[in-house]
C-alpha positions in Angstrom: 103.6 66.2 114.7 99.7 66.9 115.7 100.0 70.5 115.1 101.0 68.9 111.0 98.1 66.9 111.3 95.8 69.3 112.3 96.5 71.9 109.5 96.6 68.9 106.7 92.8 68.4 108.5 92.0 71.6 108.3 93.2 72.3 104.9 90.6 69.4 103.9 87.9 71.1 105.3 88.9 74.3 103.7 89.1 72.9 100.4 85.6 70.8 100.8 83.9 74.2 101.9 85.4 75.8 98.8 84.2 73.6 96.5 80.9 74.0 98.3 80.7 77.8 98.4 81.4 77.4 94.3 78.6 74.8 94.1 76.2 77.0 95.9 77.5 80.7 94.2 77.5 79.0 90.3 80.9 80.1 89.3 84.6 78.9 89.0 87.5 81.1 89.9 88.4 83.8 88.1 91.5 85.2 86.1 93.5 82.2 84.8 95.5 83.8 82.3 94.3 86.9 82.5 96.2 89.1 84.5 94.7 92.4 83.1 91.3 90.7 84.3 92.7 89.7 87.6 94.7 93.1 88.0 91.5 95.4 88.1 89.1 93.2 90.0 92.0 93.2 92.3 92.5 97.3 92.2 88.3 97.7 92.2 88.3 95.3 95.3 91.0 97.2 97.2 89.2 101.1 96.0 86.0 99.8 97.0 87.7 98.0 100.7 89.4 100.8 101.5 86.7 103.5 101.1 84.0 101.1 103.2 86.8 101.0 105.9 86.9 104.7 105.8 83.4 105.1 106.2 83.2 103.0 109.2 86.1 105.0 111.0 88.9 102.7 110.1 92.1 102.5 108.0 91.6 101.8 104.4 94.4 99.5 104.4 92.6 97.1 106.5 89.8 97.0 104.8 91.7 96.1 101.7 93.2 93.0 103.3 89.5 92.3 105.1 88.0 92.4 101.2 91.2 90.8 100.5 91.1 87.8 102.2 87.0 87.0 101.9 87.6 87.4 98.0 90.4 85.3 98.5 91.1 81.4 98.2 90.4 80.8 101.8 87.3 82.1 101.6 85.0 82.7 98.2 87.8 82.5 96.1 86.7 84.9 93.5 90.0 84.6 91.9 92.1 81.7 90.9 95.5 80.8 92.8 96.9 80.7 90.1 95.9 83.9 88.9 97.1 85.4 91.6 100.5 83.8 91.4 100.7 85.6 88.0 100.8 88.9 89.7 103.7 87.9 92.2 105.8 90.4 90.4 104.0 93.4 90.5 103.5 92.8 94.8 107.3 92.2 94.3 107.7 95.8 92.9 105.5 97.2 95.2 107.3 96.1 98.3 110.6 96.8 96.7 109.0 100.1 96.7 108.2 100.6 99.6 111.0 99.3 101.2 113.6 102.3 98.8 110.5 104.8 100.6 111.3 103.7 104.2 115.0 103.6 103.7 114.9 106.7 102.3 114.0 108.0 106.1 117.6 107.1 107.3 119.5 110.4 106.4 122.1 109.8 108.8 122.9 113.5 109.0 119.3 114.8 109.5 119.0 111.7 112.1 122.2 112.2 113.9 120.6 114.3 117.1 118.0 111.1 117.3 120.7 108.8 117.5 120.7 108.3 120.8 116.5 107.7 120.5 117.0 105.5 117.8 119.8 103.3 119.1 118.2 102.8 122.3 114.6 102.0 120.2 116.9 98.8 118.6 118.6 98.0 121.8 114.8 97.1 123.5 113.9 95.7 120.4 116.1 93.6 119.7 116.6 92.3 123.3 112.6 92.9 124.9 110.7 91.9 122.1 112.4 88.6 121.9 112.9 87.7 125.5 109.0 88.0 125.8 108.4 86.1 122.6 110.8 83.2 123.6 109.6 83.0 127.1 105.8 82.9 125.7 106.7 80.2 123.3 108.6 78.3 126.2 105.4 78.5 128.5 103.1 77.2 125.5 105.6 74.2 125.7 107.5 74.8 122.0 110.4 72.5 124.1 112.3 73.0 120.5 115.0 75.7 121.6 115.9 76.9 117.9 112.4 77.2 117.1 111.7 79.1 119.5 114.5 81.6 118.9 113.4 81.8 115.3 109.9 82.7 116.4 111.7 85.3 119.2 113.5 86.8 116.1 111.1 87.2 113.8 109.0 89.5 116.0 111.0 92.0 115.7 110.1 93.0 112.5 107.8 95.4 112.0 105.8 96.1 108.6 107.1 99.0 106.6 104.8 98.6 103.7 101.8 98.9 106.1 103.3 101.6 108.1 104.3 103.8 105.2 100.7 103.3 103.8 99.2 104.6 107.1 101.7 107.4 107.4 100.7 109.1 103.6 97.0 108.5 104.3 97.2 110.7 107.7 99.5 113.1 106.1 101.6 112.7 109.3 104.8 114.4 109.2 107.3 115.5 112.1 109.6 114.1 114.6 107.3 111.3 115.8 107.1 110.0 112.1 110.7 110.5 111.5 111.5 108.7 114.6 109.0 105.9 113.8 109.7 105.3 110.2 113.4 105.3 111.2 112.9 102.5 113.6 111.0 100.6 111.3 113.8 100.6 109.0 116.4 99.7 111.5 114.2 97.0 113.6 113.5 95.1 110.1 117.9 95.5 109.8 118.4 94.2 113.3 115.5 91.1 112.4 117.0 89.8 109.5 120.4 89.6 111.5 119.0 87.9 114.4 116.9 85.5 112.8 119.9 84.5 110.3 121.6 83.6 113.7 119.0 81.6 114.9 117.9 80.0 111.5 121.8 78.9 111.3 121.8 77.5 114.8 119.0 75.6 114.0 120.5 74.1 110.9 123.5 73.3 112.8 121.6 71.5 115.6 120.4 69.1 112.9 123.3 68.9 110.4 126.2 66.5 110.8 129.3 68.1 110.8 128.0 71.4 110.2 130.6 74.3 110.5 131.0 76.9 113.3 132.7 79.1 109.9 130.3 78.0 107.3 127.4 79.4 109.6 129.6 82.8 110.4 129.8 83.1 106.7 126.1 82.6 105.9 124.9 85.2 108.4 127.5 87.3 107.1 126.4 87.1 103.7 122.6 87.5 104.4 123.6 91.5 105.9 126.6 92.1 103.6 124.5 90.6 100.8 121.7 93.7 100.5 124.0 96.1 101.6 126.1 95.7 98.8 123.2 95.3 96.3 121.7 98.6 97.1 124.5 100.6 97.5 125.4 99.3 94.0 122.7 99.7 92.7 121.7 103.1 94.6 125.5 104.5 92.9 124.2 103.2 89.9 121.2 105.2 89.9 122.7 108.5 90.7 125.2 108.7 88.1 123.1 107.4 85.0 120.5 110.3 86.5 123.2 113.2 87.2 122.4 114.8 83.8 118.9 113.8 83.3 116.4 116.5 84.0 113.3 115.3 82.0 111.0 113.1 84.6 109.6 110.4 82.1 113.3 109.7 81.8 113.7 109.8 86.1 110.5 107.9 86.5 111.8 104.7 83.8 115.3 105.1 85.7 113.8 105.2 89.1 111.7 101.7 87.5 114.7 100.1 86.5 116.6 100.5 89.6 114.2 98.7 91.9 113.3 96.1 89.5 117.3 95.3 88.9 117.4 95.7 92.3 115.0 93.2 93.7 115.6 90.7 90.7 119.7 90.6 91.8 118.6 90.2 95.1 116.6 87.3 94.5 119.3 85.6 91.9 122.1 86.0 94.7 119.5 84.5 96.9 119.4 87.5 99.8 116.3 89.5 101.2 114.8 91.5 97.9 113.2 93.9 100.8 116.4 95.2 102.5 118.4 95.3 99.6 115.7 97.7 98.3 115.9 99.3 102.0 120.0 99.7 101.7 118.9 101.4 97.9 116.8 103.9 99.3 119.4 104.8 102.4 122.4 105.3 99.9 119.8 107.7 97.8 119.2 109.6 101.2 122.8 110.0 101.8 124.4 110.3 98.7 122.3 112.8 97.0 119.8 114.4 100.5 118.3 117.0 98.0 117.6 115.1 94.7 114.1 113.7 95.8 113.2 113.3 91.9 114.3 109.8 91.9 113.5 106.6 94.1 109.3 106.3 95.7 109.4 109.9 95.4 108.4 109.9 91.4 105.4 107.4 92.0 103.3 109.7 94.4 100.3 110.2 92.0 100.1 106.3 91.6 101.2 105.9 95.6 97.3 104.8 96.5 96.8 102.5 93.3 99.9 100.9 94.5 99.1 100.3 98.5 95.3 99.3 97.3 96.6 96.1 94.8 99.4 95.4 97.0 97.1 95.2 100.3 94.0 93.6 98.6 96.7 90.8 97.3 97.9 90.3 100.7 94.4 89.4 101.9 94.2 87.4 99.6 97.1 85.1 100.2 96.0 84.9 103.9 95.4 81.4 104.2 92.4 80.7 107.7 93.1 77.1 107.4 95.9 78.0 110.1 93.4 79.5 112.2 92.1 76.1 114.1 95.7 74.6 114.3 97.7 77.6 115.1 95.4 79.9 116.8 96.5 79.3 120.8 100.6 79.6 120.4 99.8 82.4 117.3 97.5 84.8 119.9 100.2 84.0 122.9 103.1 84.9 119.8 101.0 88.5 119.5 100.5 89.3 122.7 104.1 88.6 123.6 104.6 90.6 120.8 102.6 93.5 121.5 103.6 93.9 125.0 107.5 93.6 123.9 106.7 96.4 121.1 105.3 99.2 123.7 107.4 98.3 126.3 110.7 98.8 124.1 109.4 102.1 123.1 108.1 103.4 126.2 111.7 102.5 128.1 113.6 103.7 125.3 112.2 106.7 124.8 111.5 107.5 128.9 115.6 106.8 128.9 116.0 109.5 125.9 113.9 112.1 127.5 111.6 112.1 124.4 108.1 113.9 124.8 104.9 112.4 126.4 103.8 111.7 122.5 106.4 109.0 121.9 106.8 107.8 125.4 103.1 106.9 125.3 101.7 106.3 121.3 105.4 104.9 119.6 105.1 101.6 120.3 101.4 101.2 119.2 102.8 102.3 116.0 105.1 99.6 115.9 102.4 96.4 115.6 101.9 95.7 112.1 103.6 92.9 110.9 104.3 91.6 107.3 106.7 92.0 104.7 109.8 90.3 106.3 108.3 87.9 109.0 106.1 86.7 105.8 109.6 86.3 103.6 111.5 84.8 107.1 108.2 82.3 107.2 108.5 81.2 103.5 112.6 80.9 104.0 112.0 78.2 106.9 109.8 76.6 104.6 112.7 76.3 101.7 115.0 74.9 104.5 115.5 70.8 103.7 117.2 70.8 106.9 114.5 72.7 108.9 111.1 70.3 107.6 110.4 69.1 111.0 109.5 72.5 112.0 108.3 74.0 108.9 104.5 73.1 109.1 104.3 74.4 112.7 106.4 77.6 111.8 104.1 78.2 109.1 100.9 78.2 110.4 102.1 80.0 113.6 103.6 82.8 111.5 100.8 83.6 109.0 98.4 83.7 111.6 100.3 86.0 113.3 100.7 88.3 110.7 97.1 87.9 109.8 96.2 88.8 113.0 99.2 91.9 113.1 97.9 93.1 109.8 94.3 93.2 111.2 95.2 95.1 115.0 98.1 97.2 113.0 96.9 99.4 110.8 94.3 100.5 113.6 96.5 101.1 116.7 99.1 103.1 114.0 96.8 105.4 112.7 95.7 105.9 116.4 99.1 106.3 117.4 99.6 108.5 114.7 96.8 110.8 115.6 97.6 111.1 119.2 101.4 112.3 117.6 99.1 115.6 116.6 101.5 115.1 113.2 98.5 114.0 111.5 97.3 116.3 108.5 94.2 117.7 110.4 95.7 118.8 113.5 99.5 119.1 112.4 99.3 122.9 112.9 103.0 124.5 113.0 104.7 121.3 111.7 104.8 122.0 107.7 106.4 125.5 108.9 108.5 124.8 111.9 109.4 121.5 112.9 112.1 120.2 115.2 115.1 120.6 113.3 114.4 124.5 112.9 114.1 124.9 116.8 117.0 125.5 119.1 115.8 125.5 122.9 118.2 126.1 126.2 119.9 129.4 124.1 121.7 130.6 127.5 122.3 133.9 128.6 122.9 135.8 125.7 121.6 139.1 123.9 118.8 138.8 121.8 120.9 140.4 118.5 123.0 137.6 119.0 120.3 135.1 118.9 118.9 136.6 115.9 122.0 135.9 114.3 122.6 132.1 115.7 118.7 131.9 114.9 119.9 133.2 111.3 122.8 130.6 110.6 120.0 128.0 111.6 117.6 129.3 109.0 120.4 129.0 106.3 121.3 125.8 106.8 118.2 124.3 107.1 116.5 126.1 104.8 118.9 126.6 101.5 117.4 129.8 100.5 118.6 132.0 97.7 119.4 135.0 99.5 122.2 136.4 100.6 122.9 135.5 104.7 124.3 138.7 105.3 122.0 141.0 104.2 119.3 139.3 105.5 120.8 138.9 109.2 121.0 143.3 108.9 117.6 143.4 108.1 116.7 140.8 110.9 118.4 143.0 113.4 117.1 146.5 111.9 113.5 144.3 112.5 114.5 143.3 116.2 115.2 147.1 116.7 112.1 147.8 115.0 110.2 146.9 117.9 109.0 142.9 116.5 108.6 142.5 120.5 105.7 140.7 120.7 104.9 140.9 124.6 104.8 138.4 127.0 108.6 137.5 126.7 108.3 136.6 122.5 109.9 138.7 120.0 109.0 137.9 116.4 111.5 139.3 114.1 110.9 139.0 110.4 111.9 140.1 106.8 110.3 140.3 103.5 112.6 138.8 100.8 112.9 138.4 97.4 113.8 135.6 94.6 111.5 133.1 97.4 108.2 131.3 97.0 108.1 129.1 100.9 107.2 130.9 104.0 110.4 130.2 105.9 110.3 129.7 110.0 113.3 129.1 112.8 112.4 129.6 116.7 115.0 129.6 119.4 113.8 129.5 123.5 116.0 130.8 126.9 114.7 129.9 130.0 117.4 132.2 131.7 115.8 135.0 128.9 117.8 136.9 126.6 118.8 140.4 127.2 117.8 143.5 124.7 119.3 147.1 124.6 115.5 148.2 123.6 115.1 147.8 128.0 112.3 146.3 127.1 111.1 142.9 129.5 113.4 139.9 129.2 112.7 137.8 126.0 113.0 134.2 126.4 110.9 133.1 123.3 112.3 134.1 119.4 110.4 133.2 116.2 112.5 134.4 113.2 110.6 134.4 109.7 112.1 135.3 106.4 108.4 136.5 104.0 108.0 135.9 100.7 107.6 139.1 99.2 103.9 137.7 97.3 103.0 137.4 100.8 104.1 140.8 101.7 100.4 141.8 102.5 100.0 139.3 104.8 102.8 140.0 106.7 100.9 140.9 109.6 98.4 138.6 109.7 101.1 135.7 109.4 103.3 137.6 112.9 100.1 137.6 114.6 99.2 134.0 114.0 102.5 133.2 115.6 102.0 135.8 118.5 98.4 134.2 119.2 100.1 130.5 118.8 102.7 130.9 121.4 101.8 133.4 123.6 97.5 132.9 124.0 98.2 131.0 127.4 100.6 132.1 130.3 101.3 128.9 131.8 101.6 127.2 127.8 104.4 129.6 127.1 105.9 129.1 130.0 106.2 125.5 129.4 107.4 126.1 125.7 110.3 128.6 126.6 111.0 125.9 129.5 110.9 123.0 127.1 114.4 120.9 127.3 114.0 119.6 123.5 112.6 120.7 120.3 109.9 117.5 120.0 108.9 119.0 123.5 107.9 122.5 121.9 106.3 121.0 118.9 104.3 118.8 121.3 103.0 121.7 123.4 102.7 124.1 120.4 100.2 120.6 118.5 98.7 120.4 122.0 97.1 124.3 122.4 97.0 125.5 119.1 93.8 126.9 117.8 92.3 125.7 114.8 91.6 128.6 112.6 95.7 129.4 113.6 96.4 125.7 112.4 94.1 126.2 109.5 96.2 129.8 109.0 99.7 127.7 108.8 98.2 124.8 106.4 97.0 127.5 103.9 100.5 129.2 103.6 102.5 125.8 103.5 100.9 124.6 100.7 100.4 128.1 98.8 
């Protein structure tokens, strides 16, 4: 096959150039058999990446890989191959990591009003994304059908290690990273499914007497496989923890559990990466409120652990695919890309979703790695599939060296544009989607105090007593906590609390009051920590100025048809000293 010969030619050249580049620089490679050595030249490489990348305006993470990759083999090739083998286990970890951190999005109860979103997200996905990728592949003139379904397949995935990196560096958080994270961990679901189906029909095109069942089986075992495995595991976890309340003792349980997890995986010869996804979904559903174990209890260590894991996957790039692979790999990304943005932007036009996720979701859906890197090395494993292997390879890596590059950018940029980024997230750490209820109807305001009450409870969990606190709501409300311009800001001091606590309900019809006051159609209900008690006012006001600075904004927020619409609008207009106002008191 020429595409073969070419990258056996280019790997020549490579190697030659190495040898040169160590002629020229005086030294051999570094770090055979010493993986402490290899480990912090690794970690000082990523640190030292990363911050240059922030300097210059982009993400750390791709600076890590940039360092990465010219430290790398392929290029300098500071540090052995095989010292960089040695450390498989810890990129291993790390991914198992990630993966228990991005199925630990899917709570299916917290998700279940962005089901709809969510399902129609997969359905483009899985059906766009690979009708583009095929029929790019098809007009290169990969004749090969299964090939070119296994390339179709394997852009669905989407990198969760990269995009969970990008999301805790932003500080995002709100219903365009919920929504986002969400889909990652159900397109990367949907990939491995797909591409088993292809992989199999491949197989069976060149097996003799290959099973219709045998391949049925296969697939099946490839989901059922890591769904098992985590749950297991994820059940295990839970009860050996139930008692434990010291955190050295959560931390070493939290350890073993993705380590037993990924090395089962790997001996029952499944996907190490969703098994660890399926561990981190049973923890969100099983036990929502115990965020002590999983990724949770490795925060402080979070940027050690994306700066070796990124820096190592520089390193393994390999730009002896470059020459060979480049053409099909840039029509494979741009297939890709288009399929990515257009499955977000129809899904999410067909939800009704706001402007933010219509327009910016998508972008956040280009890095690739993780999976397509683990599909890439399965082809290669294949006896039955060696006629393709050496194409699929250096078409794939290139890819994902060229994904990993363009990702990390247009995500943060995505992100940003969400206003859910940690500079400009404004109301989001005190109000976010799932504490507003919009289109309240014709009712009284009392009665949406108390609805707006219920909501506050629920999701909230505070420690006091509903009850009393809906009578002091409504003594508040008749108070006079009108705040003009069709808002009403009702709010009580409580004790036995240390969070700022925040619910908002919106009637375009406008709620009536006995005070005979103007119609209120906007209601912000806060429950006060009593150590805030001084800045009760201040906190009301901040709120008033918010929501009701602009005519025509309010009118568009009590308007609003969806919670992710008035969050939108509210990130949109809100002032900065207001925003700096509601990041002081969520983190006090």
């Amino acid at each position: 096959m020429p595409a073969a010969q070419a990258v056996e030619t280019t790997h020549e050249a490579a190697h030659i150039a190495h040898e040169v580049a160590h002629s020229v620089l005086g030294f051999e490679s570094l770090g055979v058999g010493n993986p402490m050595l290899t480990l912090s030249i690794v970690l000082i490489a990523g640190i030292v990446g990363g911050a240059l990348a922030k300097k210059l305006g982009a993400p750390s993470i791709t600076g890590q890989i940039i360092i990465g990759a010219i430290l790398g083999p392929s290029v300098i090739g500071v540090l052995h191959p095989e010292a960089l083998h040695g450390l498989r286990p810890l990129t291993l970890f790390s991914l198992g990591l990630i993966a228990v951190a991005v199925g630990n999005h899917l709570n299916f109860r917290a998700l279940r009003k962005d089901m709809k979103r969510l399902g129609l997200l997969l359905l483009f996905e899985m059906t766009l994304t690979p009708a583009l990728v095929f029929g790019a592949m098809q007009i290169y003139g990969v004749d090969d059908l299964s090939l070119g379904l296994m390339f179709a397949t394997m852009a669905v995935a989407t990198a969760p290690a990269t995009v969970v990196a990008i999301v805790s560096e932003t500080g995002a958080k709100g219903s365009f990273v919920r929504t986002l994270v969400a889909g990652v961990a159900l397109n990367n679901m949907a990939c491995i499914l797909l591409f088993e189906i292809a992989r199999s029909f491949a197989r069976e095109q060149r097996s003799e007497g290959g099973e219709l069942a045998d391949m049925i089986l296969g697939v099946g075992f490839q989901i059922l496989g890591p769904v098992v495995v985590g749950l297991f595991v994820g059940l295990l976890l839970i009860g050996a923890t139930r008692k434990v309340a010291r955190s050295d003792h959560l931390v070493s349980a939290s350890v073993v559990a993705i380590l037993f997890a990924t090395g089962l995986a790997s001996f029952l010869d499944v996907s190490p990466l969703l098994s660890c996804l399926f561990l981190g979904i049973t923890l969100a559903n099983v036990t929502p409120d115990k965020d002590e174990i999983g990724h949770q209890v490795f925060d402080d260590f979070e940027h050690a652990i994306f700066a070796v894991f990124f820096t190592l996957a520089g390193m393994e790039l390999n730009f002896a695919y470059l020459v060979p692979a480049g053409l099909l790999s840039l029509c494979f990304v741009g297939a890709r890309i288009l399929g990515k943005v257009g499955s977000a932007k129809f899904a999410m036009s067909l939800d009704g979703a706001p402007k933010t996720l219509q327009n910016y979701l998508g972008m956040a859906l280009i890095p690739q790695a993780g999976v397509a890197v683990g599909l890439v090395f399965a082809v290669q494993e294949d006896p039955l599939l060696t006629d393709v292997a050496e194409l699929f390879l250096a078409v794939g890596i290139t890819a994902v060296t060229m994904n990993e590059i363009i990702g990390p950018i247009t995500t943060r940029f995505a992100l940003r544009k969400s206003g859910e980024t940690e500079k400009n997230r404004g109301f989001v750490d005190l109000l976010q989607a799932e504490h507003i209820e919009t289109g309240l109807g014709a009712i009284s305001l009392a009665e949406a105090v108390g609805k707006l009450t219920d909501r506050l409870v629920e999701k909230h969990a505070p420690n006091f007593d509903p009850s009393s606190f809906r009578a002091d709501a409504l003594l508040s409300l008749e108070e006079s906590a009108y705040a003009g311009d069709g808002l009403s800001i009702p709010h009580v001091i409580v004790d036995g609390e240390e969070r700022l606590m925040a619910v908002m309900g919106t009637s375009e019809k406008g709620l009536t009051s006995d005070s005979g006051a103007d119609a209120v159609h906007g209601v912000v209900l806060l429950a006060i920590p009593d150590r805030l008690r001084a800045r009760s006012l201040e906190i009301v006001t901040a709120f008033s100025k918010a929501i009701a600075h602009d005519p025509i904004l309010e009118q568009a927020i009590f308007q609003a048809e969806s919670p992710e619409r008035v969050l939108e609008l509210l990130h949109s207009a809100t002032e900065a000293t207001v925003s700096e106002l509601f990041e002081e008191l969520a983190s006090a």
